[in-house]
Backbone of each chain as ProteinMPNN parsed JSONL, in Angstrom:
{"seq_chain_A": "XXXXXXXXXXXXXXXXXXXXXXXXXXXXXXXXXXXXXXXXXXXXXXXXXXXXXXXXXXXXXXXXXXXXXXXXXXXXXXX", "coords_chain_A": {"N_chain_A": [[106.68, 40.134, 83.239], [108.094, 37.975, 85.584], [106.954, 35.467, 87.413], [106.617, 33.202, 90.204], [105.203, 30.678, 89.852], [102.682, 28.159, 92.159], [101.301, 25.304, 92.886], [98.855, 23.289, 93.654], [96.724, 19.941, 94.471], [94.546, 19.239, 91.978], [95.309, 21.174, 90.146], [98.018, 21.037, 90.155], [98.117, 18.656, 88.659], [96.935, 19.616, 86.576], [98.808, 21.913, 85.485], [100.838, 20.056, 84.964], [102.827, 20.366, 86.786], [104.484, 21.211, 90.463], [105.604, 23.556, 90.502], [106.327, 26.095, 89.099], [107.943, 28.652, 87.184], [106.526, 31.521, 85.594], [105.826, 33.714, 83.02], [104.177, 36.559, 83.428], [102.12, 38.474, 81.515], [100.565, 40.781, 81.856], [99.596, 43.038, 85.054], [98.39, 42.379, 87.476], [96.46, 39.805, 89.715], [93.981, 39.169, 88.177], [95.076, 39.432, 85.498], [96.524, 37.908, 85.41], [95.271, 34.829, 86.046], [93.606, 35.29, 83.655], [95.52, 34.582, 81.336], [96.395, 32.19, 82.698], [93.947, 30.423, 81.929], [93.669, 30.954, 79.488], [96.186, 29.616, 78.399], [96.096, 26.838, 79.735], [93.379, 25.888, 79.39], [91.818, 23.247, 81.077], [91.724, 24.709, 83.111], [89.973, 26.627, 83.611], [87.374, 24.715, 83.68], [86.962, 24.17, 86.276], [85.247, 24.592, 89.79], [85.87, 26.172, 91.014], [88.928, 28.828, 91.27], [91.136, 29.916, 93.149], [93.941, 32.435, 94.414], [96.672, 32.719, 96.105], [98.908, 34.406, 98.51], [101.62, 34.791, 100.441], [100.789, 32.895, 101.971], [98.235, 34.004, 102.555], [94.823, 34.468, 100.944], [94.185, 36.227, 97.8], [92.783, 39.078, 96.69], [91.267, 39.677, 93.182], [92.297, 41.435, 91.991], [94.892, 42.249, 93.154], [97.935, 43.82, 92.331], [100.677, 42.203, 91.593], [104.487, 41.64, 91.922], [107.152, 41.125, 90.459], [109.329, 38.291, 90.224], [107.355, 37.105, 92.426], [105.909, 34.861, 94.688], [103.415, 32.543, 93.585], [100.203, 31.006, 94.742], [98.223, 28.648, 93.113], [95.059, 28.026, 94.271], [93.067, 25.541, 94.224], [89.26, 24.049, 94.072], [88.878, 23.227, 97.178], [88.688, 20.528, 99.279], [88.994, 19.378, 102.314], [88.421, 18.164, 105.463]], "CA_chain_A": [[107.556, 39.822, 84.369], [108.424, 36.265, 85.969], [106.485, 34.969, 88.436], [106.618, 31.716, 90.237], [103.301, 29.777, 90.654], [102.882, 26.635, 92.722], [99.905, 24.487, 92.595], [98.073, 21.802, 94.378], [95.559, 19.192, 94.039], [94.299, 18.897, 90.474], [95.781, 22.618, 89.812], [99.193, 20.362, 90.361], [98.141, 17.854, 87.46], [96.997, 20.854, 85.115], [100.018, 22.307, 84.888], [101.942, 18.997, 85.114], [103.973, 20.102, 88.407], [103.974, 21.844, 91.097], [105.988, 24.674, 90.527], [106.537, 26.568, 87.614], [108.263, 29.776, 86.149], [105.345, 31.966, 84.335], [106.12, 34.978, 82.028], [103.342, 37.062, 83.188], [102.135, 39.823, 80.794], [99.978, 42.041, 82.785], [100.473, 43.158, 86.597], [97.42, 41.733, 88.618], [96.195, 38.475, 89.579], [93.196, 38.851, 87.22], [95.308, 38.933, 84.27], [97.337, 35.863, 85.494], [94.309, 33.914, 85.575], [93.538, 35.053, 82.124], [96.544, 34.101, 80.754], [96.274, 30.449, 82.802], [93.334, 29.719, 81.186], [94.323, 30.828, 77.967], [97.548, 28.411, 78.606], [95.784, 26.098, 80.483], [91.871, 26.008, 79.488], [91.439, 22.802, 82.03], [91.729, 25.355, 84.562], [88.647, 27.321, 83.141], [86.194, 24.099, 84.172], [86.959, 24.013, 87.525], [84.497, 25.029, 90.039], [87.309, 27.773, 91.613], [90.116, 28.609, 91.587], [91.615, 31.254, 94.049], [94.791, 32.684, 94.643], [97.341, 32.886, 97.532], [100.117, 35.241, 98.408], [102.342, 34.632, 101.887], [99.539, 32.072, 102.785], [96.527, 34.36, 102.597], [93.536, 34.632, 99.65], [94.333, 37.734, 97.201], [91.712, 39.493, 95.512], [91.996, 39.484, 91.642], [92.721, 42.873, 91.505], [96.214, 42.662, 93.568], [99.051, 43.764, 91.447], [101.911, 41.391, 91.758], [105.646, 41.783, 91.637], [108.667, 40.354, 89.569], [109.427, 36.89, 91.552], [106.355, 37.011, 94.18], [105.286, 33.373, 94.483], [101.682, 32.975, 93.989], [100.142, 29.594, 94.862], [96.966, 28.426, 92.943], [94.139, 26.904, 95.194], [91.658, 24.799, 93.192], [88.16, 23.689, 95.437], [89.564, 22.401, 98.52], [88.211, 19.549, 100.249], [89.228, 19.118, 103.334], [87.485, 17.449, 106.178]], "C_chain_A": [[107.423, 38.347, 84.723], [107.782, 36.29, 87.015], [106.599, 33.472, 88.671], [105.251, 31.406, 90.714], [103.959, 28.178, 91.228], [101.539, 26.066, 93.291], [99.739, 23.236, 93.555], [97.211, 21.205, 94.103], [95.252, 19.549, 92.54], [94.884, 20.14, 89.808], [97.226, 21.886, 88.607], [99.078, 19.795, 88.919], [97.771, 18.667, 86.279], [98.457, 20.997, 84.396], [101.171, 21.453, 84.992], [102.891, 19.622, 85.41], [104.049, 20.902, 89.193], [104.701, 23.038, 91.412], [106.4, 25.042, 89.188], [106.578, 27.891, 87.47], [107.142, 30.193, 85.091], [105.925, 33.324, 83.997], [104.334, 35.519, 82.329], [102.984, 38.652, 81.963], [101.636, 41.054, 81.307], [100.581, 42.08, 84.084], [99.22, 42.541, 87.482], [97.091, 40.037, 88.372], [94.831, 38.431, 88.384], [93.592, 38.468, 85.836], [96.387, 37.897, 84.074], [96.58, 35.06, 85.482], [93.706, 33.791, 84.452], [94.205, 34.131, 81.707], [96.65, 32.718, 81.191], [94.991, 29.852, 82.084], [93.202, 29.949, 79.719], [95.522, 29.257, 77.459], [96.868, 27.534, 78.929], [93.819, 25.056, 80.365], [90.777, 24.753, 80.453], [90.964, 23.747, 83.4], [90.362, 26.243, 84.512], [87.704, 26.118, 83.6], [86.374, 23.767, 85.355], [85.909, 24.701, 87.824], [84.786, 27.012, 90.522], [88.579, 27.714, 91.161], [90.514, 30.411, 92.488], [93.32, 31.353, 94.182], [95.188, 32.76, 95.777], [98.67, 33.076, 97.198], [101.013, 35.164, 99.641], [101.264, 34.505, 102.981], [98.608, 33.087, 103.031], [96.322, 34.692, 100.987], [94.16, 35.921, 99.724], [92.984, 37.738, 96.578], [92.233, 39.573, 93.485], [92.442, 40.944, 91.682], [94.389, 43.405, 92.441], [97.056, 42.49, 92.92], [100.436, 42.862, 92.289], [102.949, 42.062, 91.387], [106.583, 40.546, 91.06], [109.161, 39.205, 91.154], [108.798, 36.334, 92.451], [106.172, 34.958, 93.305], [104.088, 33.127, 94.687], [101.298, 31.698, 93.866], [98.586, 29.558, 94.289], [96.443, 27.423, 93.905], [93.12, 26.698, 93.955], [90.851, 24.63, 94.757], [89.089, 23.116, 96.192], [88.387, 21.666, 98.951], [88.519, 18.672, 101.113], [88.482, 18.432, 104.371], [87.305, 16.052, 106.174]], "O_chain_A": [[106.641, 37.617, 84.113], [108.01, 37.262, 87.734], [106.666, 32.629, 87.777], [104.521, 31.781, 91.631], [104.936, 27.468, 90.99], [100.904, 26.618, 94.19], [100.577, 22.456, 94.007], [96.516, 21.795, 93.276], [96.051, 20.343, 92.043], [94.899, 19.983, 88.587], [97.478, 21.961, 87.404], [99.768, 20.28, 88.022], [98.218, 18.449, 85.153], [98.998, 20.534, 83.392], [102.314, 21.897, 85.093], [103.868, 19.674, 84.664], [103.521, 21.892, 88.687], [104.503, 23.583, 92.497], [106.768, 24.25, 88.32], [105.521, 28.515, 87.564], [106.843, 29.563, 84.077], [106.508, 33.955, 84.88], [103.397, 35.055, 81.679], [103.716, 39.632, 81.825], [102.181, 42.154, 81.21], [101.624, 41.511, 84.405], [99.712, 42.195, 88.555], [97.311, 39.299, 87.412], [94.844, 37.417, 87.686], [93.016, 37.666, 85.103], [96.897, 37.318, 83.115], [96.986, 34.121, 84.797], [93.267, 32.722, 84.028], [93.791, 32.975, 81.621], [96.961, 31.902, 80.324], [95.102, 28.702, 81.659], [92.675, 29.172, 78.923], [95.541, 28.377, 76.599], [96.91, 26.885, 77.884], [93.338, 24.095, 80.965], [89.57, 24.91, 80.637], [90.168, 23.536, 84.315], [89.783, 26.459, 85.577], [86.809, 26.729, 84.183], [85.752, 22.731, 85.591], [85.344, 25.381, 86.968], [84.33, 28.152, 90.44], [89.193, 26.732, 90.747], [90.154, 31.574, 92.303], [93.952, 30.306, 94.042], [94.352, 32.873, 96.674], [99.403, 32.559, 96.356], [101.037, 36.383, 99.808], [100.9, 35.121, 103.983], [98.056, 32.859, 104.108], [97.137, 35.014, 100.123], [94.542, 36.587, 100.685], [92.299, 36.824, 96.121], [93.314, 39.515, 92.899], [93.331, 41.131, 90.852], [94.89, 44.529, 92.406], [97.359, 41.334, 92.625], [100.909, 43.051, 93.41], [102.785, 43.019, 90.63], [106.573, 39.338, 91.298], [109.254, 39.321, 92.376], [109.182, 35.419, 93.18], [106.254, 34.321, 92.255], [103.55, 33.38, 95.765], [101.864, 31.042, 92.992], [97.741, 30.273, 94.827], [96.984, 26.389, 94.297], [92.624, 27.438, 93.106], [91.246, 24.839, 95.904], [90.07, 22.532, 95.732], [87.253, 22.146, 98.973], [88.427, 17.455, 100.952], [87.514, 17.95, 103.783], [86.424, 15.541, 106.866]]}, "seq_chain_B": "XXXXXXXXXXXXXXXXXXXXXXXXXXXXXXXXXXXXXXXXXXXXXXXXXXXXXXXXXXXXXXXXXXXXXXXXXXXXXXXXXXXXXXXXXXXXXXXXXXXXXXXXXXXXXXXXXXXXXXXXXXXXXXXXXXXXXXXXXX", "coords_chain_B": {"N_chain_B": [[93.725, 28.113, 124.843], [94.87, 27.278, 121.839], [95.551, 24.275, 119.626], [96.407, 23.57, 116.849], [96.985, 21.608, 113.554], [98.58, 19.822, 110.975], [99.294, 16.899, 110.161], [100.815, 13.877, 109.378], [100.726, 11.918, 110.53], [98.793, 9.324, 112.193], [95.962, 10.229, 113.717], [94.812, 11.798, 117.033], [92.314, 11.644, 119.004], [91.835, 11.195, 122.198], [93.685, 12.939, 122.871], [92.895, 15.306, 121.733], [91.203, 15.932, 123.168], [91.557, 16.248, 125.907], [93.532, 18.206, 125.462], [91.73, 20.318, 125.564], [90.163, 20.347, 127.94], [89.189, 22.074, 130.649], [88.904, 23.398, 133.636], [87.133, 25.159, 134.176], [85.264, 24.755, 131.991], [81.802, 23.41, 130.804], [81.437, 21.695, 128.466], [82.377, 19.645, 126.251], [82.691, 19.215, 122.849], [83.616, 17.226, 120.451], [84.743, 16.853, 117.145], [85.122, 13.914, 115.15], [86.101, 13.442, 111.824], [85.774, 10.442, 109.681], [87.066, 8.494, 107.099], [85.191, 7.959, 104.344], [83.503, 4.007, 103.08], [82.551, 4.314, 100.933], [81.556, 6.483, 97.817], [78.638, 8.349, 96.728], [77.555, 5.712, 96.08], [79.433, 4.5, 95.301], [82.281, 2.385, 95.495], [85.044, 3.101, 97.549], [88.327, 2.535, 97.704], [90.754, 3.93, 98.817], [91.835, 7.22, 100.101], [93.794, 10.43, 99.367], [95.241, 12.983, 100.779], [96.735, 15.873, 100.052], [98.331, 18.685, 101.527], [98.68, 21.946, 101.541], [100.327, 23.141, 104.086], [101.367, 25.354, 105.423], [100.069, 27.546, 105.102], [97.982, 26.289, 105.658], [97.155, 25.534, 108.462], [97.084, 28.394, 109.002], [94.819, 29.003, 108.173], [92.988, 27.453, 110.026], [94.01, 28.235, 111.813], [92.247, 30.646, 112.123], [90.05, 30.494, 111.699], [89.621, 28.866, 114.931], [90.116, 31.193, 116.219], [88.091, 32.927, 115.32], [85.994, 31.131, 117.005], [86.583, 31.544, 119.304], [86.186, 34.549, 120.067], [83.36, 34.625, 119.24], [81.913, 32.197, 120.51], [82.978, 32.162, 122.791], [84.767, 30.11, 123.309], [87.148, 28.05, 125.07], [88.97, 26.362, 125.03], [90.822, 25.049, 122.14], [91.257, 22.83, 119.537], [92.559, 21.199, 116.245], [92.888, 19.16, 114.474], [94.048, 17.925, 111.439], [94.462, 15.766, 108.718], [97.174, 14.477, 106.399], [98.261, 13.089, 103.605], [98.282, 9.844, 102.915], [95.451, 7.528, 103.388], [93.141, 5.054, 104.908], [90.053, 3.331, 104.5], [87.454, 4.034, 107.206], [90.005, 5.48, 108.833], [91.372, 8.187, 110.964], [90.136, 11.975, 109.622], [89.855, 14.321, 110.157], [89.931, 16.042, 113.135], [88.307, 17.968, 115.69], [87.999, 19.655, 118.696], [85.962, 21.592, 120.642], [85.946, 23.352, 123.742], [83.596, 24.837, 125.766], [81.712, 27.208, 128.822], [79.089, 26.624, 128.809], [77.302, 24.093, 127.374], [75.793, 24.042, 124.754], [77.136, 26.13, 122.935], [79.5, 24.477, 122.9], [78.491, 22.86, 120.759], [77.642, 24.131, 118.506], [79.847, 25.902, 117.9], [81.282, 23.555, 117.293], [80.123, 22.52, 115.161], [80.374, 25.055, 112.937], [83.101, 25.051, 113.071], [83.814, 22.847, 111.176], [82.31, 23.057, 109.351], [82.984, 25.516, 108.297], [86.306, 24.954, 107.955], [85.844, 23.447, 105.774], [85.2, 24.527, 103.751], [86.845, 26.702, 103.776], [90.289, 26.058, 104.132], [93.11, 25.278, 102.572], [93.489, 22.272, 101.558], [93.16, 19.196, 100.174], [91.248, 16.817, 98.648], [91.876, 13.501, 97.313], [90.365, 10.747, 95.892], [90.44, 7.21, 95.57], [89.317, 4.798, 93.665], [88.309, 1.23, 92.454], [88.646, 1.669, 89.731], [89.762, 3.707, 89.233], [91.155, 7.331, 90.044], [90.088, 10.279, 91.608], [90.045, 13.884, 91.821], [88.415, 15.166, 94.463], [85.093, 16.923, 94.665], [85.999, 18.962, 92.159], [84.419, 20.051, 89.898], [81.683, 22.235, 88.917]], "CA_chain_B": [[94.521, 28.279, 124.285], [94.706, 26.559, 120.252], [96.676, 23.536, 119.188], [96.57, 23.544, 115.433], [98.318, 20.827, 113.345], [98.418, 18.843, 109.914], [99.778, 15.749, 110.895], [100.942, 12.917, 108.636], [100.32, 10.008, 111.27], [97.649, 9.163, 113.092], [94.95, 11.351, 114.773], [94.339, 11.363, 118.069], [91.214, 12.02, 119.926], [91.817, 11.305, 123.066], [94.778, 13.971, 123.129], [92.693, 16.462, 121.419], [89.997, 16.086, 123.85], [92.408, 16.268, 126.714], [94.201, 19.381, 125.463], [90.659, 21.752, 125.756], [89.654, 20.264, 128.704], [89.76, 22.878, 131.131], [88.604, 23.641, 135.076], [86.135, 26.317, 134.11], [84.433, 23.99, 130.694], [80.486, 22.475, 131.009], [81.16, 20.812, 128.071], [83.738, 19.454, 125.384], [82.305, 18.542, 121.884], [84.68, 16.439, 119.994], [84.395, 16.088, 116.217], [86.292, 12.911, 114.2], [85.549, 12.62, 110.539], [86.405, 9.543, 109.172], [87.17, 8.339, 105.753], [84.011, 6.615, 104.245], [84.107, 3.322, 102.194], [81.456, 4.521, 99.577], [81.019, 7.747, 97.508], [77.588, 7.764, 96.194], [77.371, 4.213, 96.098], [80.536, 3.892, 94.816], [83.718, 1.789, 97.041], [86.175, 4.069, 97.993], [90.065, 2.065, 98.361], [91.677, 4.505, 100.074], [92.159, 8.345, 99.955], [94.918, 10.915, 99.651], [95.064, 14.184, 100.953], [96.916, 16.896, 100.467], [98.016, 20.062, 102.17], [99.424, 23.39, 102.026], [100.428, 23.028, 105.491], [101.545, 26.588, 106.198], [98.496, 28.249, 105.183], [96.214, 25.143, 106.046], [97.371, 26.202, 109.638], [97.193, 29.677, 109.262], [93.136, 29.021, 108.031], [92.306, 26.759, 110.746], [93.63, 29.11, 113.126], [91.818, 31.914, 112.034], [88.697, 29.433, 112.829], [89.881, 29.025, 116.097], [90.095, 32.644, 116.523], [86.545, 33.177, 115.235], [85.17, 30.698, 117.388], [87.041, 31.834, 120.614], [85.019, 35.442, 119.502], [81.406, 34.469, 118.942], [80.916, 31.249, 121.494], [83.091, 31.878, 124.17], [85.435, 28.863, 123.742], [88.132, 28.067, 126.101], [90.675, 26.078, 124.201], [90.404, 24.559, 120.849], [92.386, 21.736, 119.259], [92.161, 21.38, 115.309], [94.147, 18.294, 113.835], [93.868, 17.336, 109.889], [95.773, 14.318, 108.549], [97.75, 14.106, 105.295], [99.151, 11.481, 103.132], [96.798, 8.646, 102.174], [94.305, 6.992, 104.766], [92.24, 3.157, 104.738], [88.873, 3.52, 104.746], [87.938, 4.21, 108.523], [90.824, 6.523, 109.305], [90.831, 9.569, 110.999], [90.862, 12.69, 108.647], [90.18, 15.264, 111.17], [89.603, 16.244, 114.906], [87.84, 19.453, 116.067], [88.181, 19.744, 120.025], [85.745, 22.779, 121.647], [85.649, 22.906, 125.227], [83.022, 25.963, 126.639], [81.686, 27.164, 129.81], [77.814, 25.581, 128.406], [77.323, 22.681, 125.831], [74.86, 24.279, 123.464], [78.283, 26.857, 122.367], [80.161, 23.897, 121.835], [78.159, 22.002, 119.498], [77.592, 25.409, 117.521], [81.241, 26.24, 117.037], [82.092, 22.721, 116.761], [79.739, 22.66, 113.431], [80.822, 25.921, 112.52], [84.589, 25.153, 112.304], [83.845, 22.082, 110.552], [81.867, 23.607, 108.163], [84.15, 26.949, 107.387], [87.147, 24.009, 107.476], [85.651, 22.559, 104.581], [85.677, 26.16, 102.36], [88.338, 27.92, 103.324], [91.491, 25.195, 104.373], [94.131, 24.889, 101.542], [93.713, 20.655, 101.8], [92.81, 18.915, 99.025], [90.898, 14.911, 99.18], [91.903, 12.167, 96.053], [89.419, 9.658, 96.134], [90.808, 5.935, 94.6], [88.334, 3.532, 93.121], [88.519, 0.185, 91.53], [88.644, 2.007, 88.013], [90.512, 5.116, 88.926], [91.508, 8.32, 90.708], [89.952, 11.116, 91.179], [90.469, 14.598, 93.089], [87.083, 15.543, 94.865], [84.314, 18.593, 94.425], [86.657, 20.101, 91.998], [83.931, 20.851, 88.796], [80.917, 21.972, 88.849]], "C_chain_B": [[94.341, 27.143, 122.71], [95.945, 25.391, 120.069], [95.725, 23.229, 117.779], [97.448, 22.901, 114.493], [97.682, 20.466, 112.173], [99.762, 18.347, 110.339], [99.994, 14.559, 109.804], [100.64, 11.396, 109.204], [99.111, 10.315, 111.692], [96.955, 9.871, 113.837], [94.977, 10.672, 116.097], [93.484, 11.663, 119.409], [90.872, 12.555, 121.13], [92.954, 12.305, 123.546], [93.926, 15.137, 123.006], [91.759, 17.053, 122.988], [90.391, 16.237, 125.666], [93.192, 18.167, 126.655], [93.213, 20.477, 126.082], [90.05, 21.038, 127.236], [89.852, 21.559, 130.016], [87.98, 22.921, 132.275], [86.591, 24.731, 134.297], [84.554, 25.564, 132.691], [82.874, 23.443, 131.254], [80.485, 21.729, 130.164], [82.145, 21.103, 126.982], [82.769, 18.563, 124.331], [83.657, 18.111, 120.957], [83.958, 16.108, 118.396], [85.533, 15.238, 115.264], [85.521, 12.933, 113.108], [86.721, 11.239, 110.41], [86.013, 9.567, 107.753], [86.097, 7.109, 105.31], [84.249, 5.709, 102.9], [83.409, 3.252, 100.706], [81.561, 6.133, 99.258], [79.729, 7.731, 96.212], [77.483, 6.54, 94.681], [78.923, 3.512, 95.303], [81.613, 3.918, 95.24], [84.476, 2.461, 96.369], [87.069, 2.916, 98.538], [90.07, 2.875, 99.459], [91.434, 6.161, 99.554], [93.338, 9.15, 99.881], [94.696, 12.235, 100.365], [96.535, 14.739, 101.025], [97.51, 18.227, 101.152], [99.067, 21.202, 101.933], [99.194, 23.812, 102.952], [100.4, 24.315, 106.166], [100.01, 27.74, 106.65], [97.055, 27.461, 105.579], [96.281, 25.776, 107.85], [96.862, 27.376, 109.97], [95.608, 29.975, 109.263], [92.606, 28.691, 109.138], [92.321, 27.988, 112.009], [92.755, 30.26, 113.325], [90.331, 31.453, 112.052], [88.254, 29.364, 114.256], [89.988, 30.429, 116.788], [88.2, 33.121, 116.749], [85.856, 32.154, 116.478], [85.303, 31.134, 118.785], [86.201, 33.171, 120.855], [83.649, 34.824, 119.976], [81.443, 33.371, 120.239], [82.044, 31.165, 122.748], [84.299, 30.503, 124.676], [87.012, 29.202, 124.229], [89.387, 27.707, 125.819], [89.419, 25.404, 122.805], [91.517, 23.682, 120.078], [91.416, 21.466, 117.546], [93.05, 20.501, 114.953], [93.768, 17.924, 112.427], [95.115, 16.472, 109.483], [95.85, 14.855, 106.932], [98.328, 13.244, 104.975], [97.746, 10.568, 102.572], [96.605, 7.489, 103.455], [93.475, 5.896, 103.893], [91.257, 4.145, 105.082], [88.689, 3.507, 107.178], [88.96, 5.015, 109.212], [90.357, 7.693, 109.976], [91.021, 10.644, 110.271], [90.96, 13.945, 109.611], [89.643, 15.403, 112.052], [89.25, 17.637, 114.951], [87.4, 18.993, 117.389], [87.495, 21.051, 120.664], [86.111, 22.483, 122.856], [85.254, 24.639, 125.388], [82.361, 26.17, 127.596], [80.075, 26.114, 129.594], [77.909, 24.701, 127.065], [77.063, 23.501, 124.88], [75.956, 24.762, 122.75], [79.083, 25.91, 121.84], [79.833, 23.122, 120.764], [77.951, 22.893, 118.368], [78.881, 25.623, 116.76], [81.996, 24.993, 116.641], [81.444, 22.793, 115.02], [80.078, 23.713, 112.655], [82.407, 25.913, 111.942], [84.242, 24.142, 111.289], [83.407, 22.093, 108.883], [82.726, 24.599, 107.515], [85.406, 25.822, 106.799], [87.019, 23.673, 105.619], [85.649, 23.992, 103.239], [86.598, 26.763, 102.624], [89.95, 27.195, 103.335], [92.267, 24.286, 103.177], [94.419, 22.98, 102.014], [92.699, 19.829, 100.737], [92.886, 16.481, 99.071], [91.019, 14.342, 97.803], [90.849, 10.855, 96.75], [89.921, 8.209, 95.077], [89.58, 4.694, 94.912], [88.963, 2.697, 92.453], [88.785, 0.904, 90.022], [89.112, 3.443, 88.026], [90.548, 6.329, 89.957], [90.681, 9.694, 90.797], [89.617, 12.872, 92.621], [88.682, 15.279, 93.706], [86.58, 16.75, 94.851], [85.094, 19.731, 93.54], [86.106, 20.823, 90.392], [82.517, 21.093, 89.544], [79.759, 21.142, 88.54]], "O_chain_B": [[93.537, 26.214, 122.789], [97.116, 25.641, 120.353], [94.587, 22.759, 117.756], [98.591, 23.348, 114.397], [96.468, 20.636, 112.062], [100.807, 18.897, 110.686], [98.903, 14.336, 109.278], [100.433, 10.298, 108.688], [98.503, 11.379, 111.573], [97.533, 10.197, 114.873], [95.107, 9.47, 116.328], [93.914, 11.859, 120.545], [90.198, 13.541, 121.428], [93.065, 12.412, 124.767], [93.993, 16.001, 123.88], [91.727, 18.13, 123.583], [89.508, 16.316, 126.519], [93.286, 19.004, 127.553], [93.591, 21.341, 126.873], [89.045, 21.702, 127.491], [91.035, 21.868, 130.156], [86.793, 22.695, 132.042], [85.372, 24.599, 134.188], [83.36, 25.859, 132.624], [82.955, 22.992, 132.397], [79.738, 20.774, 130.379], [82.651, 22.192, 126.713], [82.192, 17.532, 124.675], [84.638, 18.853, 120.913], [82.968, 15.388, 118.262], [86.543, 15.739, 114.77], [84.358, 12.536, 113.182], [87.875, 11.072, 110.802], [85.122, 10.229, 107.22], [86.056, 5.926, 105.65], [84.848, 6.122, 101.907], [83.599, 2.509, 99.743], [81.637, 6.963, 100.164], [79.851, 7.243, 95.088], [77.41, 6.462, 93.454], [79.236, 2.38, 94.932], [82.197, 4.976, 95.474], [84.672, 2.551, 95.157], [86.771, 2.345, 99.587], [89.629, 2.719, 100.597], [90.782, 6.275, 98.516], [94.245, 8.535, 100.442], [93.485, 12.434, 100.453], [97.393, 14.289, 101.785], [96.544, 18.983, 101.247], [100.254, 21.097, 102.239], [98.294, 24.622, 103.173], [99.722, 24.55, 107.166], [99.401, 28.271, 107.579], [95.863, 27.73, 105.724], [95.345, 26.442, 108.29], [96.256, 27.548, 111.028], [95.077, 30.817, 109.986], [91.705, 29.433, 109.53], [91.449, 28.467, 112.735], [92.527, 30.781, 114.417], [89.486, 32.235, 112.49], [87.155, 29.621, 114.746], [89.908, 30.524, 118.013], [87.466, 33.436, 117.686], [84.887, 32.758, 116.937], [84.298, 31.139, 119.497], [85.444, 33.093, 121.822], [83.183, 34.694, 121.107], [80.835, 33.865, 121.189], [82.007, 30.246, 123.566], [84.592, 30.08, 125.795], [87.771, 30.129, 123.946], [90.469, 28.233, 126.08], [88.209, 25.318, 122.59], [92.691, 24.048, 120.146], [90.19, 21.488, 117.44], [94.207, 20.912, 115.053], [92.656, 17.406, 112.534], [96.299, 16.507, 109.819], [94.951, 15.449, 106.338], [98.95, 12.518, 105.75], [96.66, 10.771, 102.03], [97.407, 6.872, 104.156], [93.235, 5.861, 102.686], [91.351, 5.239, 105.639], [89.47, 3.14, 108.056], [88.67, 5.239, 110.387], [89.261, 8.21, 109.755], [92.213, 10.694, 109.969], [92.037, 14.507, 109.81], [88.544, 14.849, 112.031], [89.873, 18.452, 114.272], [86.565, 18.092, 117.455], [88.3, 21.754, 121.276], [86.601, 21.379, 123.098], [86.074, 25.545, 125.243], [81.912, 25.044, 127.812], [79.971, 25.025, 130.157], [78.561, 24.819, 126.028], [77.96, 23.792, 124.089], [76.15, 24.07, 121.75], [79.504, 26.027, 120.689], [80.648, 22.726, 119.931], [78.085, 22.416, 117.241], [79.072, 25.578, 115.545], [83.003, 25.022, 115.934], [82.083, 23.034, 113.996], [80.13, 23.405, 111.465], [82.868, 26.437, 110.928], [84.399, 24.662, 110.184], [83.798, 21.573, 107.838], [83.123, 24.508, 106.353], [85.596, 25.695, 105.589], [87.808, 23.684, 104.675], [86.116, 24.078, 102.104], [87.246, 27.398, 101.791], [90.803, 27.713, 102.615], [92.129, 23.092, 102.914], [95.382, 22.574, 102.665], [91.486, 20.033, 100.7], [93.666, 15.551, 99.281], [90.153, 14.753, 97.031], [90.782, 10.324, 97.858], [89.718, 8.278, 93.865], [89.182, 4.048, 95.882], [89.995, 2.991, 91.85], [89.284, 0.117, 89.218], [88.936, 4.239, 87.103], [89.74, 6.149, 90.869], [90.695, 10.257, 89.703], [89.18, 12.873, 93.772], [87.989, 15.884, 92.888], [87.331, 17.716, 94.99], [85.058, 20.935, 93.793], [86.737, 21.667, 89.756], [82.163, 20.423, 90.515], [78.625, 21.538, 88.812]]}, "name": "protein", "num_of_chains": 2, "seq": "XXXXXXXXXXXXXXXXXXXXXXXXXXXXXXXXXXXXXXXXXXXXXXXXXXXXXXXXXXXXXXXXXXXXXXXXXXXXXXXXXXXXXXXXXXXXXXXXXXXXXXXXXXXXXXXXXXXXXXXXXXXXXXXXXXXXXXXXXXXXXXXXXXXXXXXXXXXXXXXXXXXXXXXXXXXXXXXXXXXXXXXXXXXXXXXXXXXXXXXXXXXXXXXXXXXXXXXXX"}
């Protein structure tokens, strides 16, 4: 199914931009983070990376739907 | 009551510290970070930050929630800047105001600290020899 991701901070420069059309293969966020660091394997040496679904943290184990927009958070450092 | 903001201009202190003031308060802790001109030992230009505003909001407030909970606080004012900041800038404001001090210096370190793990806002650090986005490998 299609999902849209949208990225920030160094996430952003991974996937050179900050939104992007993904062909997921499985249904949860765990096996979308597979599949990004399969695609992606920068994203594998980060310290985090977490997900977010209508601005709150998902667990990996929440199945997604066809179009949801799921925003990668890399470490934040704020402050 | 909470004022909660990411802000692209200028912080401002004396607003925040104004907003929580309140009749019933013993004491109003006020925290400013600023943007420092070294990161171990090495000059910091300038900075960028950042934010996924909606949910940077939605974190902070849920700070402000917790702290109104556990210590009792009266108002609370939470400002974070975005965009790119001079050395010296303000990056963010944390405003308690509770009925005794000791509560607000507790929940002021407390937001400041959760701030820094849970708030979708993200710091670029620019050096003489390059860019780079902060705490983001092990």
């Amino acid at each position: 199914m299609k999902v849209k991701l949208v990225a920030y901070g160094i996430a952003k420069d991974i996937l050179d931009g900050k939104h992007l059309d993904f062909e997921l293969s499985g249904e949860s966020i765990a096996d979308l983070k597979l599949q990004l660091f399969s695609a992606y394997p920068k994203l594998d040496e980060l310290k985090s990376i977490r997900f977010a679904v209508n601005d709150t943290y998902v667990e990996e184990d929440l199945v997604v739907k066809e179009n949801d927009e799921i925003i990668l958070i890399p470490p934040v450092s704020g402050g | 009551m909470f004022d909660i903001k990411v802000l692209d201009s200028t912080l401002d202190s004396e607003f925040c510290r104004s907003f929580v003031t309140d009749a019933a308060a013993g004491g109003i802790v006020v925290f400013v970070g600023t943007v420092r001109n070294q990161t171990q030992g090495k000059k910091v230009l300038k900075l960028d930050f950042e934010a996924f505003d909606s949910m940077a909001v939605k974190e902070m407030t849920t700070i402000a929630e917790a702290i109104s909970t556990k210590w009792n606080a009266l108002h609370v004012a939470i400002h974070h800047r975005k965009g790119s900041l001079q050395i010296s800038e303000i990056a963010v404001i944390i405003a308690v105001s509770t009925p005794h001090r000791a509560a607000a210096f507790e929940a002021c370190q407390y937001a400041i600290d959760t701030l820094k793990e849970t708030v979708p806002i993200w710091k670029k650090e620019f050096f003489e020899d390059g860019e780079v986005w902060v705490a983001t490998h092990p």
